[in-house]
C-alpha positions as CSV (number, residue, x, y, z in Angstrom):
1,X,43.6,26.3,2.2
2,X,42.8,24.0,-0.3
3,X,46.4,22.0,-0.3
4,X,44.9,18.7,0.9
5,X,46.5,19.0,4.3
6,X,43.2,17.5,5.6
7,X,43.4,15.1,3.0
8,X,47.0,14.2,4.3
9,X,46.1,13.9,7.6
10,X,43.6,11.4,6.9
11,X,45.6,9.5,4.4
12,X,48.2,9.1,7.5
13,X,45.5,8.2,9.8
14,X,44.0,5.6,7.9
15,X,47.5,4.1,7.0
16,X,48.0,3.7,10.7
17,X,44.6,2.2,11.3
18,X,45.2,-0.5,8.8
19,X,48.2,-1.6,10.7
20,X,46.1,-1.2,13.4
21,X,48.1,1.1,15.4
22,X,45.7,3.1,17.9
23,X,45.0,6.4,16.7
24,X,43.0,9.3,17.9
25,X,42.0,12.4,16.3
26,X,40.8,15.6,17.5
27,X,39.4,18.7,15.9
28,X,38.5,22.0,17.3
29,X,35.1,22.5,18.5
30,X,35.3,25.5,16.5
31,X,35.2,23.9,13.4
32,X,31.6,22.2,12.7
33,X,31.9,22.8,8.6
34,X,31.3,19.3,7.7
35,X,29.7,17.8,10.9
36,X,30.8,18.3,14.8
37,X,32.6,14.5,14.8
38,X,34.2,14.4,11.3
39,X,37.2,15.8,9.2
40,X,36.2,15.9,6.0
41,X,38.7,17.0,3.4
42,X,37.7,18.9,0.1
43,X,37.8,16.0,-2.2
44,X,35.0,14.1,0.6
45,X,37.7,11.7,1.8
46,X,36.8,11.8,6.2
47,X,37.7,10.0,9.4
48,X,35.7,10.4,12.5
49,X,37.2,12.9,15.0
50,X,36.9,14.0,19.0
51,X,35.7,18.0,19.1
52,X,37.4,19.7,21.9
53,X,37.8,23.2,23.0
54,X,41.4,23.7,23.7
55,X,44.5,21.9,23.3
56,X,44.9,20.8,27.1
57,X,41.8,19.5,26.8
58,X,43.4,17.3,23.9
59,X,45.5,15.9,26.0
60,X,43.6,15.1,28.9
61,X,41.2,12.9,26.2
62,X,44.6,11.2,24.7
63,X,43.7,7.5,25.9
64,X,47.0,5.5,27.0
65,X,46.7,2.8,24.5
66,X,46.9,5.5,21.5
67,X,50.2,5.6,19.4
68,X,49.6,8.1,16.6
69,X,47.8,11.4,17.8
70,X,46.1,13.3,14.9
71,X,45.0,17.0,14.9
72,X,43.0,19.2,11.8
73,X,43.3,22.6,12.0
74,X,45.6,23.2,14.3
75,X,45.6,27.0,13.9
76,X,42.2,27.2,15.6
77,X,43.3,25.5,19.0
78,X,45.5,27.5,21.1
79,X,49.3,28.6,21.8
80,X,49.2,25.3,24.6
81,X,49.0,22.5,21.4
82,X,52.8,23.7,21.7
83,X,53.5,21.8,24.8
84,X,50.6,19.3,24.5
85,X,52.3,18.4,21.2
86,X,55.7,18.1,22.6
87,X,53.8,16.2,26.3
88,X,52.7,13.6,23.8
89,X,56.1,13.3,21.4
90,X,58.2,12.7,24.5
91,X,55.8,10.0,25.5
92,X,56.5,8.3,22.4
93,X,53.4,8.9,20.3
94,X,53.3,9.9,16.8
95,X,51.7,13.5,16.9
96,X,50.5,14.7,13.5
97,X,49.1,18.0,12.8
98,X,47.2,19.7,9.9
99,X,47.0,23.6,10.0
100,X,46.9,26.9,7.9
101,X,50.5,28.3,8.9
102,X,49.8,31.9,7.4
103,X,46.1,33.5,8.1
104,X,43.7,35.7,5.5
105,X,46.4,38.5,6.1
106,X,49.7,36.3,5.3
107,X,50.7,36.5,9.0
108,X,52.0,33.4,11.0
109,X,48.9,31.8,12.3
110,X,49.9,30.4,15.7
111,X,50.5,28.3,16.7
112,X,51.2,26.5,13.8
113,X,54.6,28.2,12.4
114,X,56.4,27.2,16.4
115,X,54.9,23.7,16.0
116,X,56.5,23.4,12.6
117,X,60.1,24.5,14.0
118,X,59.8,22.1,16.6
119,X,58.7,19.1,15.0
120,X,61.2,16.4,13.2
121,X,59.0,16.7,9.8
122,X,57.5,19.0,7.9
123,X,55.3,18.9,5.1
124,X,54.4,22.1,3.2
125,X,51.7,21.1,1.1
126,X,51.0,24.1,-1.5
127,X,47.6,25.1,-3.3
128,X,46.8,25.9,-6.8
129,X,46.8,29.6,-7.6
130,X,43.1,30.6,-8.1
131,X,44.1,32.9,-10.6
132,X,47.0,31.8,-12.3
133,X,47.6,28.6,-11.5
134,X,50.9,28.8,-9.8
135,X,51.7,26.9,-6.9
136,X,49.9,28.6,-4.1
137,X,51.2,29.2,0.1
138,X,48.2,31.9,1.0
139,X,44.9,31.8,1.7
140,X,43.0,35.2,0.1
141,X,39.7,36.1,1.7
142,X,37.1,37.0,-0.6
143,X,34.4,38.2,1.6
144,X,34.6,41.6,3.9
145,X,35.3,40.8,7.7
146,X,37.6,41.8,9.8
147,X,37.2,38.7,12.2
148,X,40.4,36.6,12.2
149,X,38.5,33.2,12.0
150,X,35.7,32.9,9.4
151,X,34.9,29.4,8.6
152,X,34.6,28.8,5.4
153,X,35.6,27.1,1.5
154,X,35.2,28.1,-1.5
155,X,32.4,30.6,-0.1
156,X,34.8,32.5,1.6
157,X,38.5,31.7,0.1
158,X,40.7,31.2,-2.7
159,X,44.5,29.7,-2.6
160,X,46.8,32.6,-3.9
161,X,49.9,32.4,-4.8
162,X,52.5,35.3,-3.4
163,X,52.1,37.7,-6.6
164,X,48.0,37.0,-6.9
165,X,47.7,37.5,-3.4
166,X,46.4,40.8,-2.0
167,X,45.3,40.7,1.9
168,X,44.3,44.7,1.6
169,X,41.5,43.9,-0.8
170,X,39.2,41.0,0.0
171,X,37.1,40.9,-3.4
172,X,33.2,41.4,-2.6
173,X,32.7,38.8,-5.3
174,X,30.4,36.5,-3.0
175,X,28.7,37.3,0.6
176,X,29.1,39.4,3.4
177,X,29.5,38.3,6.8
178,X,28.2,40.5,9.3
């Protein structure tokens, strides 16, 4: 979290609309942080976005004018985004996804690490260390839960980098979440 891959994913999106490329972007329904129809990213940059439950039901929605394909939080749809993904490459359209790859436990968070061996680019964007400032690939919980999802920011997580992070001992610095 906090690496601007929202951000990204907008800036992308936006660069296609001004060339006026049809483009699409979807969201899990899952995810109604900032509003059910947007992505938002952390520094308030946002692009409207189509909520849907499930990754087939992505591609059913893909309209047949659309060229670039966009997707936030891609960790939160599931293991099918792998062939809907790979449907809508072979048809020609620019698929991009956003997604946490590791979750609050530093585990591959599906399906984003298969997505990121399959695809022809990759970009690891990297946090800020919370603590020290280093550059920063996990996401630390700092609330108790032992859900996998929480949605959250800053309420409920700090970027960590590998020697700050410690997925055994969420600190109870904040809220509880029951």
């Amino acid at each position: 979290m906090f690496s601007g891959k929202s951000e990204e994913l907008i800036r992308r999106v936006t660069r296609s609309k001004i060339a006026r490329i049809p483009v699409q972007v979807f969201k899990p329904v899952i995810d109604t942080r900032y509003g059910e129809t947007q992505i938002v990213s952390h520094s308030s940059l946002s692009v409207g976005a189509i909520p849907v439950p499930d990754a087939t039901t992505l591609l059913e929605m893909v309209e047949e004018i659309t060229v670039v394909v966009g997707v936030d939080e891609g960790q939160f749809l599931d293991d099918e985004l792998i062939d809907v993904t790979d449907i809508l490459a072979r048809s020609g359209r620019q698929v991009i996804v956003a997604g946490l790859d590791l979750d609050y436990l530093g585990r591959p968070f599906p399906p984003i690490p298969t997505l990121a061996a399959n695809s022809e680019y990759l970009t690891k964007m990297l946090a800020v260390c919370h603590r020290c400032g280093a550059p920063a690939g996990y996401t630390q919980r700092i609330i108790q839960s032992d859900e996998l999802v929480v949605l959250g920011a800053t309420d409920a997580y700090e970027a960590r980098c590998r020697l700050c992070f410690n997925p055994l001992e969420p600190e109870q610095t904040r809220l509880d979440v029951e």
